[in-house]
C-alpha positions as CSV (number, residue, x, y, z in Angstrom):
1,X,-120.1,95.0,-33.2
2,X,-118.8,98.5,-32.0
3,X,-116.9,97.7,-29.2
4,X,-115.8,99.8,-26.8
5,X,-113.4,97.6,-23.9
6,X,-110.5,99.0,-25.2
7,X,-108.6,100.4,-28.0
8,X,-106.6,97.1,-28.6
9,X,-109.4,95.3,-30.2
10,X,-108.6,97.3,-32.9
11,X,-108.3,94.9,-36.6
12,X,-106.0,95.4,-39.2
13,X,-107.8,96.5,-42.6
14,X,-106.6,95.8,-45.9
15,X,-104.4,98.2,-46.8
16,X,-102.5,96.6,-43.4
17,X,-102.4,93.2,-44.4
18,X,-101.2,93.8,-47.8
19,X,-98.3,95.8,-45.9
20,X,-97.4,92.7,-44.2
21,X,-98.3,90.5,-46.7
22,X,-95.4,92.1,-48.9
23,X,-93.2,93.0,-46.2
24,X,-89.8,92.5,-46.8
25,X,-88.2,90.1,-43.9
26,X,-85.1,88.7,-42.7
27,X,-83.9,87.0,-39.2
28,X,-84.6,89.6,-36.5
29,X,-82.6,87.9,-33.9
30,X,-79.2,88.2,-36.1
31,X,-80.6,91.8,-36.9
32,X,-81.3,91.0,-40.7
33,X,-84.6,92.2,-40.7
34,X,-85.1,95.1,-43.4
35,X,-88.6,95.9,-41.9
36,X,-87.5,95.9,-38.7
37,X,-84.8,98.0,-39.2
38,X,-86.5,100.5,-40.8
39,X,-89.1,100.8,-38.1
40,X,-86.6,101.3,-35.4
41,X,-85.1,103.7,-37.4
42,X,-87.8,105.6,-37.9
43,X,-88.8,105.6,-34.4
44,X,-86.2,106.7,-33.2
45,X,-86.0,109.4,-35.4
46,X,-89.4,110.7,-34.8
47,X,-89.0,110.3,-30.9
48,X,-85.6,112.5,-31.1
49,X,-83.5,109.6,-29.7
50,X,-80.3,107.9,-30.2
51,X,-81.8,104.3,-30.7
52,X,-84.8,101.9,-30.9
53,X,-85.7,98.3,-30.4
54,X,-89.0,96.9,-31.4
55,X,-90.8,94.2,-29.0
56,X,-93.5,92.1,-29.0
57,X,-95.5,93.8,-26.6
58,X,-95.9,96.8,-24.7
59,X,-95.2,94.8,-20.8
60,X,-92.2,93.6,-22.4
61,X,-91.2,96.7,-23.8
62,X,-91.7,98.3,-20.1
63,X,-89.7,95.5,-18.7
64,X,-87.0,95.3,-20.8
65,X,-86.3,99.6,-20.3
66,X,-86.9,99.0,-16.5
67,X,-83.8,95.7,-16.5
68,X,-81.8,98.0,-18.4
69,X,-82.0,100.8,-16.0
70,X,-81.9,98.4,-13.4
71,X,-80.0,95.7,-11.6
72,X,-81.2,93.2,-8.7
73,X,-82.0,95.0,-5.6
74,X,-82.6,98.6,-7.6
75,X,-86.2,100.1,-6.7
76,X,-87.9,101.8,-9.1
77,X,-90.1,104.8,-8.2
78,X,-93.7,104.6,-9.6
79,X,-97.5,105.1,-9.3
80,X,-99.6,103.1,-8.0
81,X,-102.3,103.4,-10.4
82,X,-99.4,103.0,-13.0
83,X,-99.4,100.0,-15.5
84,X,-96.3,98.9,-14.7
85,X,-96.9,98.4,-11.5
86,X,-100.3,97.4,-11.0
87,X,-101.0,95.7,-14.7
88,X,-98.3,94.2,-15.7
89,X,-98.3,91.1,-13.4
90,X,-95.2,92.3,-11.2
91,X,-92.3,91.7,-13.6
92,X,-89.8,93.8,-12.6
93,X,-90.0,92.1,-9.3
94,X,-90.3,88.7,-10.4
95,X,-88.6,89.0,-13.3
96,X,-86.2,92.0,-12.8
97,X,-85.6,91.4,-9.1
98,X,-86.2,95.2,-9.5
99,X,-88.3,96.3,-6.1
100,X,-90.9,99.0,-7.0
101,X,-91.6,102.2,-4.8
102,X,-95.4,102.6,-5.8
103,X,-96.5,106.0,-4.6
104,X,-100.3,107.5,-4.8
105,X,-101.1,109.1,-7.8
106,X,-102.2,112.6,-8.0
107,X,-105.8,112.9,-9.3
108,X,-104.2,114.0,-13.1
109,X,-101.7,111.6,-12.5
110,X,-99.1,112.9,-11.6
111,X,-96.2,112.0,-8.8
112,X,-96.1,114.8,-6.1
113,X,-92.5,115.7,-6.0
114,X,-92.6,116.1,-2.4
115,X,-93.3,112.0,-2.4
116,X,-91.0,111.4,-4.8
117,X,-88.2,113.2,-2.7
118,X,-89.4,111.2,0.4
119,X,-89.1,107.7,-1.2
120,X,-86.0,108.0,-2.6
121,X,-83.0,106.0,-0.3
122,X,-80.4,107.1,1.1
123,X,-77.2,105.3,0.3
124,X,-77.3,102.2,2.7
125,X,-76.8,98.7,2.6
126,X,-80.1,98.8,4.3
127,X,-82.2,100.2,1.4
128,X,-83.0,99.2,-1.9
129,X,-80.8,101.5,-3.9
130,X,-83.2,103.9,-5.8
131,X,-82.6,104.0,-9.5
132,X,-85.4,105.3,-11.6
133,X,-88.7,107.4,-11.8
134,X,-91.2,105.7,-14.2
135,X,-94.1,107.8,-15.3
136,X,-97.2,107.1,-17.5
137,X,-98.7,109.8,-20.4
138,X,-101.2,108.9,-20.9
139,X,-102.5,107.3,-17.7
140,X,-105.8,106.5,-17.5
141,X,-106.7,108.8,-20.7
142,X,-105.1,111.9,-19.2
143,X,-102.3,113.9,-20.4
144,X,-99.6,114.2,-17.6
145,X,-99.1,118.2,-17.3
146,X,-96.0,119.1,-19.6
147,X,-95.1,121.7,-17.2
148,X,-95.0,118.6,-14.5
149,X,-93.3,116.3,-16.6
150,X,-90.4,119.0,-17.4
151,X,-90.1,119.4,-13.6
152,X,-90.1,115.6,-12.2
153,X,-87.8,114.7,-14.8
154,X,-85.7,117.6,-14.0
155,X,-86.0,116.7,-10.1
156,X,-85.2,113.0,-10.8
157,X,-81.7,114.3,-12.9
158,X,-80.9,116.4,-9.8
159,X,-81.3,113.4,-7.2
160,X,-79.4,111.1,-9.9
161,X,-82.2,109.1,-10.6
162,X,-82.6,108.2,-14.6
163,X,-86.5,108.2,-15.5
164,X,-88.6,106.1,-18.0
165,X,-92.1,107.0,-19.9
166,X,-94.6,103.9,-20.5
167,X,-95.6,105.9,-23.5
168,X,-98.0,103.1,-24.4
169,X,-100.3,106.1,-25.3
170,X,-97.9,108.6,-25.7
171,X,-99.3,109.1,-29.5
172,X,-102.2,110.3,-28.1
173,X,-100.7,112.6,-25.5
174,X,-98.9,114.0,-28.5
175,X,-101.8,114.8,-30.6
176,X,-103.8,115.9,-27.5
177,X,-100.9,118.7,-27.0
178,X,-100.5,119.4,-30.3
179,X,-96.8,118.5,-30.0
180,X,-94.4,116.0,-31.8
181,X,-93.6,112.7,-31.1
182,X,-90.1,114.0,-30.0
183,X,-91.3,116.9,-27.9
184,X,-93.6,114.9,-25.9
185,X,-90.6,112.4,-25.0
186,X,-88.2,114.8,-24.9
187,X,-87.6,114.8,-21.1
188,X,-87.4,111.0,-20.9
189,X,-84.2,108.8,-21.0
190,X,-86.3,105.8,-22.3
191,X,-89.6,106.0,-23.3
192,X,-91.8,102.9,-24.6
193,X,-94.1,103.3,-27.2
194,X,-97.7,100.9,-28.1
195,X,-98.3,100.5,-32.1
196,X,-101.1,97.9,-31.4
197,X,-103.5,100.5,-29.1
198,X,-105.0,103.9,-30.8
199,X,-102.3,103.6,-33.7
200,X,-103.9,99.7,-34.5
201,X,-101.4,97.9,-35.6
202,X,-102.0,94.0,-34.7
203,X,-99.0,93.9,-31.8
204,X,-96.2,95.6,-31.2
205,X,-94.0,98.2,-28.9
206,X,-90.7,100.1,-29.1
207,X,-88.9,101.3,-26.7
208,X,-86.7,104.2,-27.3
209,X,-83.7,105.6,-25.6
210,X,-79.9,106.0,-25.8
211,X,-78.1,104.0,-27.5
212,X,-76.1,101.8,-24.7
213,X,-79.3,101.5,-23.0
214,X,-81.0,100.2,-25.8
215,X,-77.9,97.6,-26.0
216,X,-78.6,96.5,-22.6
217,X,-82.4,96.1,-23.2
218,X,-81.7,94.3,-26.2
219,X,-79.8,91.2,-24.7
220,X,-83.0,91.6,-22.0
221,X,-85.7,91.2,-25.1
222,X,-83.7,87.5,-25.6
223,X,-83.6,87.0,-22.1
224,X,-87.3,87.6,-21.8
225,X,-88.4,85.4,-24.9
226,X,-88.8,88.2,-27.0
227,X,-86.4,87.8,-30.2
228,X,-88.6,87.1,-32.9
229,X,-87.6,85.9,-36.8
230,X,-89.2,87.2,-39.4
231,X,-90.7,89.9,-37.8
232,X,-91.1,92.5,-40.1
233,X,-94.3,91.3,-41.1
234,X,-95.5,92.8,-37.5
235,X,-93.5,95.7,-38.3
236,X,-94.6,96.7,-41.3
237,X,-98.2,97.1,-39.7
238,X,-96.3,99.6,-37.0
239,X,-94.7,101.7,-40.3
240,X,-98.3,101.6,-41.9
241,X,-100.1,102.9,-38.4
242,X,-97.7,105.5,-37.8
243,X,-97.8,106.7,-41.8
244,X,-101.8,106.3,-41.8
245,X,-103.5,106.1,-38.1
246,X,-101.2,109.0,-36.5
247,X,-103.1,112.2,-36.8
248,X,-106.7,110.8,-37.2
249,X,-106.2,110.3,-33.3
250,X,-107.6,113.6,-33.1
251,X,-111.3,111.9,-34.5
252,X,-111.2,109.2,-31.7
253,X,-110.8,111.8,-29.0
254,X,-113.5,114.3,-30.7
255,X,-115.4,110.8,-30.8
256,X,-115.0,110.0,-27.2
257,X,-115.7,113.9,-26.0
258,X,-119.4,113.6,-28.4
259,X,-120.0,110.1,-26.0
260,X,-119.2,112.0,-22.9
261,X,-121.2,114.6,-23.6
262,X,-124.4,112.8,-24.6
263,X,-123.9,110.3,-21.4
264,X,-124.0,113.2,-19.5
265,X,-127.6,113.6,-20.2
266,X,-128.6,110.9,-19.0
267,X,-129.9,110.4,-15.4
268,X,-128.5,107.3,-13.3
269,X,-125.2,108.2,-14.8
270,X,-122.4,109.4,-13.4
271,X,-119.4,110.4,-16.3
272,X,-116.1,111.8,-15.3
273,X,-114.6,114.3,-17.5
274,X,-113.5,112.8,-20.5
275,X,-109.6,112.6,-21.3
276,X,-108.2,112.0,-25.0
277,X,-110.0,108.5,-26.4
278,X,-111.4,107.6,-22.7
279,X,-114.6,108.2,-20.6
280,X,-115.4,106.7,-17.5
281,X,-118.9,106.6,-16.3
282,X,-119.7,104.8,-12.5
283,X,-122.3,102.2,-13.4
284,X,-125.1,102.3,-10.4
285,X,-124.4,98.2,-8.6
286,X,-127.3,96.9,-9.3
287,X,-127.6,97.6,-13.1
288,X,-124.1,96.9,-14.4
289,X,-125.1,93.6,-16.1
290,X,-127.9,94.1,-17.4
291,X,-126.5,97.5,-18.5
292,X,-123.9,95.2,-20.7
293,X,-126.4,92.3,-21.8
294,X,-128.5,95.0,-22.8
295,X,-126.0,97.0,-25.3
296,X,-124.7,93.7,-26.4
297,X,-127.8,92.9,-27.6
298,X,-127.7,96.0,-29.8
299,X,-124.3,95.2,-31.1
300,X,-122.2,97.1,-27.8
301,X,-119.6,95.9,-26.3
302,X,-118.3,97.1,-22.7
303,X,-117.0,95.8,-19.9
304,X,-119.2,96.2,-16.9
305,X,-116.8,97.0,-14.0
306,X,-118.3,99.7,-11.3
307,X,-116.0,102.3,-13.1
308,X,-116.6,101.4,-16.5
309,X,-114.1,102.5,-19.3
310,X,-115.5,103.2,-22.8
311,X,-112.5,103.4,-25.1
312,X,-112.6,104.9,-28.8
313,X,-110.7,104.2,-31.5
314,X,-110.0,103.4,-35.6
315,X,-112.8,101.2,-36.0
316,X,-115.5,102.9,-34.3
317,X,-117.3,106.0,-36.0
318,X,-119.6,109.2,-34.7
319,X,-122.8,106.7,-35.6
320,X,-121.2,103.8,-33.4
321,X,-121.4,106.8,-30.7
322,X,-124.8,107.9,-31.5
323,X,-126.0,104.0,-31.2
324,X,-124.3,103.6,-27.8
325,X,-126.0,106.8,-26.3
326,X,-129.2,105.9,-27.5
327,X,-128.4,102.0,-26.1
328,X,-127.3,103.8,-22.8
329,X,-130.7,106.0,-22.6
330,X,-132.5,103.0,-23.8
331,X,-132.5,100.8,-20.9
332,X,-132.0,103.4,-18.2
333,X,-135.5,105.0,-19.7
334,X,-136.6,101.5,-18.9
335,X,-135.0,101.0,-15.3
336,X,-135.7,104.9,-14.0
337,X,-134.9,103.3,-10.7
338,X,-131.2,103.1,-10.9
339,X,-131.0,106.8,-10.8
């Protein structure tokens, strides 16, 4: 099947498995883990920080950075088209007792400053005290501005405000700029990082930051349920994807650029530029389910939302994209109507 929902869906291949089939492990929780260790080492190395922690997932990896930054009653300034606010089932407010301050995203993502400066408290026992600006890169495929990025984060130092990256694509970004891990969460006290998206490693996040911070979210990863045991078998997929799956990022966004481009040509279709391993094409009403029984009957896989996402990644190829064009023009040559 090529399919194309998201880049998650990626599966481990052989080389993979026999990396965590001969992983050596230890008890994570009391920090015995050799794997483990390593990975966070080497994380934190290639981000340019002080200290790492791996976590089972990327919404726990979010949360845990935003408890550590936060306490109860702290707001947190975000976007609303952000995954920690609108995707991540309202932890930091349920969980965190953290209130979020979603503002409206710019079209490339972005936070106007001007917004930022206008949500931010002043100090009264009114307000939520206002702790933290969280940002997104990559956020919905596109690579914040670097020239933005230097400039909030700067702006949020100045108003006393600490700042955190979901990085869950931040790989991608970084290949996208043709910049380092480091460099691309340079301006960032925490940043948290996805293994188990473009870089395909079965699960996994890290989150990535100074050291007392990463203390703090440390004793929040127990809180939260995440202190695994012999997890450097999940580790030693991350060490493989980031030794192995790191630069070819480059093919799935060249991959995802072809798709765009051939979509394009197609009338009924509406496709938005395309940004790193994403393109989104508005599916007309009437035709979105048939549109997805139809590819699925050629082997496609999408998900058949009025915006519909079309991710690529490891384990699709420039054929896979070349089939789902051609499944694409297929049935819209059959339905001319929906143009």
């Amino acid at each position: 099947m090529i399919d194309l929902r998201s880049d998650t869906v990626t599966r481990p291949p052989a080389a993979m498995r026999k990396a965590m089939a001969d992983a050596e492990v230890g008890d994570d929780v009391f920090g015995d883990d050799p794997t483990v260790n390593r990975l966070q080492a080497v994380m934190a190395e290639l981000t340019g920080k002080q200290a790492a922690l791996f976590l089972p997932t990327g919404t726990q990896s979010n949360l845990a950075g935003l408890m550590a930054h936060c306490e109860r009653g702290d707001e947190y300034i975000v976007g609303q088209d952000a995954h920690t606010y609108k995707f991540e089932g309202g932890g930091a407010a349920v969980l965190g007792s953290i209130q979020p301050q979603p503002l409206e995203n710019a079209p490339d993502g972005s936070l106007p400053l001007a917004k930022i400066a206008a949500a931010i408290k002043p100090i009264d026992n009114h307000f939520a005290r206002t702790r933290l600006l969280a940002l997104e890169n990559t956020i919905n495929g596109k690579v914040l501005p670097p020239a933005y990025v230097k400039e909030a984060t700067a702006f949020a130092r100045d108003q006393g405000l600490a700042t955190h990256l979901d990085g869950a694509r931040l790989a991608n970004a970084a290949v996208a700029m043709k910049v380092s891990l480091a460099e691309a969460a340079a301006a960032f006290d925490t940043v948290s990082i996805c293994l188990s998206k473009g870089l395909g490693a079965p699960a996994g996040s890290v989150l990535v930051g100074p050291k007392a911070l990463i203390e703090r979210a440390h004793r929040w990863r127990k809180v939260l349920g995440g202190g695994m045991r012999q997890a450097g078998v999940l580790a030693a997929a991350g060490l493989y994807a980031l030794e192995h799956n790191f630069a070819r990022l480059a093919e799935d966004h060249a991959n995802a650029e072809y798709l765009s481009k051939g979509l394009a040509n197609i009338a009924g279709l509406e496709v938005r530029p395309q940004s790193t391993n994403m393109v989104f094409v508005k599916l007309p009403e009437d035709h979105r389910q048939a549109l997805a029984d139809s590819l699925e009957a050629r082997g496609i896989i999408i998900r058949a939302t009025p915006i519909c996402r079309l991710v690529t990644h490891l384990d699709v190829t420039r054929a896979d994209m070349d089939a789902t064009i051609d499944g694409f023009q297929a049935y819209f040559s059959r339905n001319s109507k929906a143009a």
